[in-house]
MIKOLBA-323500 format. One record per residue (C-alpha): chain; x, y, z; residue number from 1. Coordinates in Angstrom, 3 decimals. Example, Ala and Ser with C-alpha at 12.3 -4.5 7.8 and 13.67 -1.06 7.14 Angstrom:
BEGIN
R   unit          x          y          z   pos
R      A     12.300     -4.500      7.800     1
R      A     13.670     -1.060      7.140     2
! end
This chain:
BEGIN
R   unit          x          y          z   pos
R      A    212.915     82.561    185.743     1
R      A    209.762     81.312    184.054     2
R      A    207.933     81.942    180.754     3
R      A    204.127     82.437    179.451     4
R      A    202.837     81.311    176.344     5
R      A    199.215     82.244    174.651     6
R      A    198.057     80.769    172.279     7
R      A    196.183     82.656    169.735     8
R      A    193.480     80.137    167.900     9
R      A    193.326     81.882    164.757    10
R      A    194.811     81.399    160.780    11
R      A    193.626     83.021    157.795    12
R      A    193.631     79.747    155.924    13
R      A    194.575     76.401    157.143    14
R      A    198.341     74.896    155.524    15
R      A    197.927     71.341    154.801    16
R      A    200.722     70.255    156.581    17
R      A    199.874     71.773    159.776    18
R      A    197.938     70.213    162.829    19
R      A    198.408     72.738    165.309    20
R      A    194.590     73.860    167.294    21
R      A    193.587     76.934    165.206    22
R      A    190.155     78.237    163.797    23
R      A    189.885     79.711    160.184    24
R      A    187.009     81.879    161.694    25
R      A    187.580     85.337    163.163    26
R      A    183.673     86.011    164.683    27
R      A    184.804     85.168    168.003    28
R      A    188.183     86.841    168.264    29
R      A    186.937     89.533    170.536    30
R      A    185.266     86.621    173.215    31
R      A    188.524     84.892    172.963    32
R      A    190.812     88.062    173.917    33
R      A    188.446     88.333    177.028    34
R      A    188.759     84.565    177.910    35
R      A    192.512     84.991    177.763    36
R      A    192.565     87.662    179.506    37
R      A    190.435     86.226    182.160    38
R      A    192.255     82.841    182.309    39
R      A    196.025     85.194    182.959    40
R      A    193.838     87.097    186.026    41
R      A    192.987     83.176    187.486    42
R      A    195.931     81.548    187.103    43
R      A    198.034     84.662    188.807    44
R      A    198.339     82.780    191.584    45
R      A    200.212     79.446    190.117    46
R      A    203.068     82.021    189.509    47
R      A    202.989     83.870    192.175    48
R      A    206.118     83.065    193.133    49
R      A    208.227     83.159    189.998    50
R      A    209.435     85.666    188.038    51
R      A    208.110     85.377    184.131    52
R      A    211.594     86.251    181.822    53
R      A    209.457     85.405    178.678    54
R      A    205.970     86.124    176.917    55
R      A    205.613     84.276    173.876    56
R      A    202.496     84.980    171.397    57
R      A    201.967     81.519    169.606    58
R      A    199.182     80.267    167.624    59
R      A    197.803     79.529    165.050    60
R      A    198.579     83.398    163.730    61
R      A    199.378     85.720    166.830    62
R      A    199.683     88.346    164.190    63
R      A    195.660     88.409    163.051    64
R      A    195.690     90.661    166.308    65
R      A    195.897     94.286    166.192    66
R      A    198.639     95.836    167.973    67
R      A    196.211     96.988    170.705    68
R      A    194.786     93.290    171.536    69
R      A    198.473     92.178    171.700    70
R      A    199.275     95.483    174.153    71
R      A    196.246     94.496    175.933    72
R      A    196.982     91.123    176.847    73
R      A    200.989     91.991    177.494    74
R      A    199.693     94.987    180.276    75
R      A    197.715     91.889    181.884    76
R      A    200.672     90.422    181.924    77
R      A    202.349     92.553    184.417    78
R      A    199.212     94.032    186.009    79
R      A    199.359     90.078    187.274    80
R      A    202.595     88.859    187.394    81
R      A    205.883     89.223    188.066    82
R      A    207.908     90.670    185.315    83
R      A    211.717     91.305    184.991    84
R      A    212.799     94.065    183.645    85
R      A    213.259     94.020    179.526    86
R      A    211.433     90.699    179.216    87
R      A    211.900     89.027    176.212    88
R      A    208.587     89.312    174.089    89
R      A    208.065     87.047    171.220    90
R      A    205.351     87.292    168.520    91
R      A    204.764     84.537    165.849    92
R      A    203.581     86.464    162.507    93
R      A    203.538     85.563    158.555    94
R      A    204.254     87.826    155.719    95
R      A    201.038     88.705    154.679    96
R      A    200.179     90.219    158.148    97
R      A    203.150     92.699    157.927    98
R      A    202.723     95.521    156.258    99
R      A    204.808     98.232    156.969   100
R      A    202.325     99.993    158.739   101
R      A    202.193     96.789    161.192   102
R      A    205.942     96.345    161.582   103
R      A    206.130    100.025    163.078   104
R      A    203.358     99.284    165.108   105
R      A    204.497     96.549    166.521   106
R      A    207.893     98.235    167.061   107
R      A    206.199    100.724    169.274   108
R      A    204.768     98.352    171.445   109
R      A    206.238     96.057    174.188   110
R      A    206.955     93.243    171.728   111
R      A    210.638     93.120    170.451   112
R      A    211.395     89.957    168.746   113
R      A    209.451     88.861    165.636   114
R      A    209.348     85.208    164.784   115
R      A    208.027     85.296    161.002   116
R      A    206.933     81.790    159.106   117
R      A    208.592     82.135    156.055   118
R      A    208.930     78.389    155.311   119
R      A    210.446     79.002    151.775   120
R      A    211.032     81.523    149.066   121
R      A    209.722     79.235    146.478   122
R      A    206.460     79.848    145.151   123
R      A    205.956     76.197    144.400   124
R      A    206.647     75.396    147.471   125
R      A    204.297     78.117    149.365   126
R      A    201.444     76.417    146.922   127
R      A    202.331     72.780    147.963   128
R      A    202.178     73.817    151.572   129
R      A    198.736     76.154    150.869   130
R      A    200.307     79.518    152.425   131
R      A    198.610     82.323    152.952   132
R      A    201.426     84.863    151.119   133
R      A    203.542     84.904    148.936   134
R      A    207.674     84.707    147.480   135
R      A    207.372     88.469    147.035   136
R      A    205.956     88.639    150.183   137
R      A    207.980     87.167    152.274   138
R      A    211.259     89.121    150.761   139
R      A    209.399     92.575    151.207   140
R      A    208.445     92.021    154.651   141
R      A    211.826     91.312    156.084   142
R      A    213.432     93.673    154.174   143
R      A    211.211     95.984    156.441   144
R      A    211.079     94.059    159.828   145
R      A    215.058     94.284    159.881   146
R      A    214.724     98.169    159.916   147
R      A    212.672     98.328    162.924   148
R      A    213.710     95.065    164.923   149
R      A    217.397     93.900    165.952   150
R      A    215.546     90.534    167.241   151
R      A    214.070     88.210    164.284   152
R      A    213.800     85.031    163.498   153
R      A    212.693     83.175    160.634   154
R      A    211.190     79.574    159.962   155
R      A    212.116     77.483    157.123   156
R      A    211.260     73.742    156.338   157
R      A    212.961     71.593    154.411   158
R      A    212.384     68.098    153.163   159
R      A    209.467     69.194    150.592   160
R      A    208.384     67.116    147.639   161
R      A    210.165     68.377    144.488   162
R      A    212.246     70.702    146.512   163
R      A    216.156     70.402    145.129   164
R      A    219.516     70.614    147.156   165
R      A    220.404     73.655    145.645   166
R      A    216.618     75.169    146.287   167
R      A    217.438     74.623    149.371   168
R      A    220.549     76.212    149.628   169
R      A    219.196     79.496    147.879   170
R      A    216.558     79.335    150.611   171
R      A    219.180     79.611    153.663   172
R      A    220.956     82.043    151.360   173
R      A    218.288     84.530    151.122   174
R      A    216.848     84.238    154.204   175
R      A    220.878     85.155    155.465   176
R      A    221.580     87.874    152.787   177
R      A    218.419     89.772    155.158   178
R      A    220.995     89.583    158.124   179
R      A    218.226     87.591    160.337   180
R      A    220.336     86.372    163.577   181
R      A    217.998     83.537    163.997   182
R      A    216.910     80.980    162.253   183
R      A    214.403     77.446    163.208   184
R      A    214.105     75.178    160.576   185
R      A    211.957     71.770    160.601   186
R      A    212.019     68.622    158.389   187
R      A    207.726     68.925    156.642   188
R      A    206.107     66.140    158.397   189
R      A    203.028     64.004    157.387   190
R      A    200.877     64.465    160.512   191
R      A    197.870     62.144    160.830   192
R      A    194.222     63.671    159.364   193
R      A    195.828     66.824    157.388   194
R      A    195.501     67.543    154.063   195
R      A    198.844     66.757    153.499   196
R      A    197.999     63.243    154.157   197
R      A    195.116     62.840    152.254   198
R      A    196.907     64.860    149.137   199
R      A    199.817     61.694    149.621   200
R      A    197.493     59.031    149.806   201
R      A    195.778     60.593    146.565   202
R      A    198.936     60.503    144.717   203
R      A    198.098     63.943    144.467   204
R      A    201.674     64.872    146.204   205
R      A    204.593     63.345    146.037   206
R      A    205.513     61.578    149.648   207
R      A    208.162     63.189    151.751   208
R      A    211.520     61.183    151.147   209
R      A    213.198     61.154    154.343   210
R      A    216.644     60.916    152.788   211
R      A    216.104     63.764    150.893   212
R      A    215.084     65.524    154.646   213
R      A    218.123     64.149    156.008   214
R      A    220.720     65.366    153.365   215
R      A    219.015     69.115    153.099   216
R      A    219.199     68.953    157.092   217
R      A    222.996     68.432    156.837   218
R      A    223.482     71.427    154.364   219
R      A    221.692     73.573    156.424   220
R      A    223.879     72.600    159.804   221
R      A    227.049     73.441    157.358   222
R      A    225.661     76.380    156.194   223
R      A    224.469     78.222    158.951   224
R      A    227.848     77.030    161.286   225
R      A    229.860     79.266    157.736   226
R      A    227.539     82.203    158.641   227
R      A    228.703     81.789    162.296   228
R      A    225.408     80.629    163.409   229
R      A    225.134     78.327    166.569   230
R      A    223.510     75.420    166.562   231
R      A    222.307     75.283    169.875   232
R      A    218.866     72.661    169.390   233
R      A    218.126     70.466    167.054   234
R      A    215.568     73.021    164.620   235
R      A    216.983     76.076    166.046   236
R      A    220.534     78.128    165.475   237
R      A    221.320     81.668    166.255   238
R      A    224.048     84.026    166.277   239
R      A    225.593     84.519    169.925   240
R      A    223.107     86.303    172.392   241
R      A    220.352     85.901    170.191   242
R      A    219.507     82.453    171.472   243
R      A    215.061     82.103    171.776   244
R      A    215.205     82.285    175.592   245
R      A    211.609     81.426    175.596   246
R      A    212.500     78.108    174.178   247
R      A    215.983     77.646    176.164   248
R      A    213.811     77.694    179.534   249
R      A    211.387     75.152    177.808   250
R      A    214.862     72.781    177.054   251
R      A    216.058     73.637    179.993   252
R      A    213.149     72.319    181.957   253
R      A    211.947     75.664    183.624   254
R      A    208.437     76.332    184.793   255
R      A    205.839     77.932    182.107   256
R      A    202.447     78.776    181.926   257
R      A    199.892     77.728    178.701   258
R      A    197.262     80.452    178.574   259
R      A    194.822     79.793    175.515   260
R      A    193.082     76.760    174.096   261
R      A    195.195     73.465    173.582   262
R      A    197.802     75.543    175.541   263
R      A    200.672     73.138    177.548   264
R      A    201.599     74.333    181.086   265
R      A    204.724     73.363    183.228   266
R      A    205.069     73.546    187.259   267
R      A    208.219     71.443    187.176   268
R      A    206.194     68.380    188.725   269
R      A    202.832     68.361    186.976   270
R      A    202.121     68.699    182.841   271
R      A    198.817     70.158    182.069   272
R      A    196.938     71.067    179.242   273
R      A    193.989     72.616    177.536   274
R      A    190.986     71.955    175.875   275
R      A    191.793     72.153    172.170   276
R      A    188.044     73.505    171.636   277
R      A    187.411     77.132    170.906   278
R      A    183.848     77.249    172.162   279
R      A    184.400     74.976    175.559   280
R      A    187.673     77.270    176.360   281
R      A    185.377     80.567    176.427   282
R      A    182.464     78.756    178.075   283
R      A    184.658     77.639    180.752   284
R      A    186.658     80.157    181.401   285
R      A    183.549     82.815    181.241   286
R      A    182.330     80.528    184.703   287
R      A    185.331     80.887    186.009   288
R      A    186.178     77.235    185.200   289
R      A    190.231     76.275    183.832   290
R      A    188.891     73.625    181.546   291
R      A    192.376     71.670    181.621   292
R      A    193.598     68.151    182.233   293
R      A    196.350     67.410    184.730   294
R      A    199.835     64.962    184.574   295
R      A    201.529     64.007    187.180   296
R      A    204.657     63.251    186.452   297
R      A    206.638     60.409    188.104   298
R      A    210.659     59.968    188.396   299
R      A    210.834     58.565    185.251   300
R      A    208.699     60.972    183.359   301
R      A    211.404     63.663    184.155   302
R      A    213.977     60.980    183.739   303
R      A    212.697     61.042    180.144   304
R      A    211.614     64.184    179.243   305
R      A    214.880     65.522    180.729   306
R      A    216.986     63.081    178.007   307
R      A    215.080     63.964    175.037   308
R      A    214.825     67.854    175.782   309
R      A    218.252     67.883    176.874   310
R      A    220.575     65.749    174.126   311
R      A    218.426     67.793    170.918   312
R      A    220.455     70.985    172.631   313
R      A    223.807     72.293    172.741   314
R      A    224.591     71.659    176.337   315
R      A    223.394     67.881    176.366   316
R      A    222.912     65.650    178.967   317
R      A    224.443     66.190    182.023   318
R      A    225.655     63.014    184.242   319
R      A    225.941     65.388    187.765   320
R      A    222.358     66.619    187.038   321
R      A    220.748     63.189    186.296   322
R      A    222.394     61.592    189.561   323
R      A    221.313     64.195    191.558   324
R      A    218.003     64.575    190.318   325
R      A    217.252     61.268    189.644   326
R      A    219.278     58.909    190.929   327
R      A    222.562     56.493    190.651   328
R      A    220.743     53.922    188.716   329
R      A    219.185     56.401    186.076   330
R      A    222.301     57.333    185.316   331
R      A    223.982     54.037    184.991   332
R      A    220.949     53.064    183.038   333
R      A    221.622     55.880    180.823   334
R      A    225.477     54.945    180.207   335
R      A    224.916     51.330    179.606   336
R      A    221.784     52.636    176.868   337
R      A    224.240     55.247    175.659   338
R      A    227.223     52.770    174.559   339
R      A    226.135     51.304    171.273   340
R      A    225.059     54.884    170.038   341
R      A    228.947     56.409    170.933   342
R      A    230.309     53.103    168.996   343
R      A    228.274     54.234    165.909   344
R      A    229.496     57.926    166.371   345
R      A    225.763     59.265    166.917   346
R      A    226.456     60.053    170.916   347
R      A    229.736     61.198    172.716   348
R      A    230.702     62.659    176.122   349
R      A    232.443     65.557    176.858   350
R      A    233.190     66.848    180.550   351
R      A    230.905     64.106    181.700   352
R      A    228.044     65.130    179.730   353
R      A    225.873     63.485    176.649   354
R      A    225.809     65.329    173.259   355
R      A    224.883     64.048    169.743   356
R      A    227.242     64.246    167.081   357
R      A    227.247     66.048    163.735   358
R      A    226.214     62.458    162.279   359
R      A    223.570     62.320    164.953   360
R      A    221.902     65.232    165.376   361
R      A    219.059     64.323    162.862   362
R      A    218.469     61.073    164.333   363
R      A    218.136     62.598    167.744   364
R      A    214.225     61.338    168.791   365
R      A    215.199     58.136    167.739   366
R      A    218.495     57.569    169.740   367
R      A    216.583     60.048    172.904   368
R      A    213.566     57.319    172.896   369
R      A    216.148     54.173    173.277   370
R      A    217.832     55.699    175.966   371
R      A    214.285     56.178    178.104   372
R      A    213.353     54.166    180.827   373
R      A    210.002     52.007    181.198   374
R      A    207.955     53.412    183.717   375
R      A    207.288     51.012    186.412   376
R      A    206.697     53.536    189.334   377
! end
């Protein structure tokens, strides 16, 4: 089972934390629905022997499209591929898109999971991040989207300047007293050439204090595991059976397809990716062109990418699947790494498989990126 993933290029306003390929512009929306479109009918063939589970609408702001573009590109889909039965079909939105009128819509078409960027229910905090709705907002339109859809998620962030313990908690507290069954939450990061950075260089913002991050992490792991939630990757818990499967697969290392600019593609042997360039995408793609650059990946790519992807999830690292896959001296590699991090309590094993524990879970990338192995193929 495989997934797609478009990428939709367009925000109303840029956040100042974010450095995700977007364009604040809308005058080319209607060349860019024909380029994707165009780039699903060429790649057909790269799938054409899998069967696509998933179709995830990321962006940018998937939800600056009308309910018809989204139909559109969903019926090119499965004029093209594949498709199970009852796929599971994703769309990224934010507040301000979803007016009632649009939540019905979009309940009428093929999509049936909403993932909605809340990011807090602090209107300080919505100003410090520079978000395009607001507190109100965000309340009103999931007090509508749970009417209409069983399947929602909803993104928080924690860690930001100024932002208390007990903010916090009333942020995991509201966003539960909705009844979402899903919820992804990240730590705000200072990615290089945002505004976010420049603002913290200023002095403008306060800098992100990382134990601050760390502690809010920890109350959110206790209280979403109260409200029965499962915390089944590092940023993501959900109640049972409403798991992202678009993002298990991705963990899981199953195949996917990146349609879009700055859009990442998976065959299970090569990486490729994108242009991140509006203009170049359509250009190419109108001559027919997939203006993308290719990895090969060696052994120890997958060795790696495997380890990271699989100790930030629930079902961890597993010793039969690294032998088999990669060999006995990956795996003894990988236990000899392993041992310091099990003496500090960050790693364990359980039925002969890696996990993090409770204390390690936030240190995860760290501890994944000691246990790689150089590259000398």
């Amino acid at each position: 089972m495989s997934g797609i993933y478009i990428h939709i290029p367009f925000c109303k306003q840029a956040c100042y934390y974010c450095d995700f390929h977007f364009s604040t512009s809308l005058k080319r929306k209607d060349d860019m629905m024909e380029a994707l479109i165009s780039e699903l009918e060429l790649r057909k063939d790269e799938f054409s022997n899998e069967k696509v589970a998933t179709i995830y609408f990321g962006g940018g702001t998937p939800s600056v499209l009308s309910s018809e573009e989204i139909k559109l590109l969903i019926d090119t889909v499965h004029q093209n591929y594949k498709v199970i039965q009852d796929p599971e079909i994703t769309l990224e939105a934010n507040p301000d898109d979803l007016s009632e009128q649009k939540i019905i819509e979009l309940s009428n078409s093929p999509v049936n999971r909403l993932s909605i960027g809340i990011q807090s229910f602090f209107e300080k905090d919505l100003k410090l991040m520079n978000r395009a709705h607001n507190a109100e907002e965000a309340k009103k339109c999931l007090s509508v989207a749970i009417r209409y859809f069983d399947n929602i998620s909803v993104d928080l962030i924690y860690g930001i300047p100024n932002t208390t313990n007990d903010e916090w908690r009333e942020n995991i507290e509201t966003a539960l007293s909705f009844g979402v069954p899903h919820i992804s939450s990240y730590a705000l990061t200072v990615e290089p050439k945002t505004a976010l950075q420049s603002f913290i260089e200023k002095g403008i913002i306060d800098d992100v204090n990382d134990e601050l991050a760390q502690e809010q992490f920890l109350i959110l792991v206790d209280e979403l595991d109260k409200a029965e939630f499962v915390h089944y990757e590092l940023s993501n818990f959900g109640k049972e059976h409403f798991f992202s499967k678009n993002n298990s697969a991705y963990w899981q290392g199953k195949k996917y397809l990146g349609i879009g600019p700055s859009a990442h593609s998976f065959n299970g042997k090569e990486r490729s990716w994108n242009i991140a360039n509006n203009a170049i995408y359509i250009k190419k793609i109108k001559e027919k062109e997939l203006p993308c650059e290719i990895e090969e990946l060696s052994v120890t790519d997958r060795y790696n990418e495997y380890v990271m992807t699989g100790l930030r999830t629930v079902w961890g690292v597993d010793f039969k699947r690294i032998d088999q896959e990669f060999g006995n001296q990956y795996l003894q590699y990988l236990k000899m790494q392993a041992e310091k991090f099990i003496l500090q309590d960050l790693l364990y094993i359980e039925n002969d498989t890696l996990k993090t524990t409770r204390k390690g879970k936030f240190l995860t990338d760290g501890i994944a990126s000691d246990l790689f192995k150089l590259n000398l193929s």
